[in-house]
C-alpha positions, 0 to 999 in steps of 0.5 A, a space after each residue: 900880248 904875254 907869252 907863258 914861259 914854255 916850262 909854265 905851259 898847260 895842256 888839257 887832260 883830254 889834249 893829254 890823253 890824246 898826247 899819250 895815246 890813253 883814253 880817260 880811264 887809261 889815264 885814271 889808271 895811270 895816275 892810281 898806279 904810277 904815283 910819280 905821275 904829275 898831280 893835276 890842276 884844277 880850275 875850280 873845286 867841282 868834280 867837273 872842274 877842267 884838269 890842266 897838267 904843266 907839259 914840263 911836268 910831263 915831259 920831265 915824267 916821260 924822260 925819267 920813264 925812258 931812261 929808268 927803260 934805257 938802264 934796265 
């Protein structure tokens, strides 16, 4: 059995939202107002498509929040 790379791991948007502690819209808001935000991927073109976010890309975006905070 292959085991992905933790840096190449995907989390769920709603696993995110529920990561983060936003709602859907809370994350929509996000993403519109902090476009250093990481970019979904999408698991097919449809609107309705599952939208998968890379968790080191989130957690790289975290860090850069919590030091951007710690330098202020």
């Amino acid at each position: 059995m292959h085991t992905p790379a933790p840096n190449k791991a995907l989390i769920r948007q709603t696993s995110l939202c529920a990561w983060l502690d936003l709602s859907r819209s809370g994350l929509d808001k996000l993403r519109k107002k902090d476009p250093t935000f990481p970019k979904p991927l999408k698991d097919g073109e449809s609107r309705q498509a599952a939208a998968f976010y890379v968790v080191a890309e989130v957690d790289a975006w975290l860090q850069s929040k919590i030091q951007a905070r710690d330098v202020a």
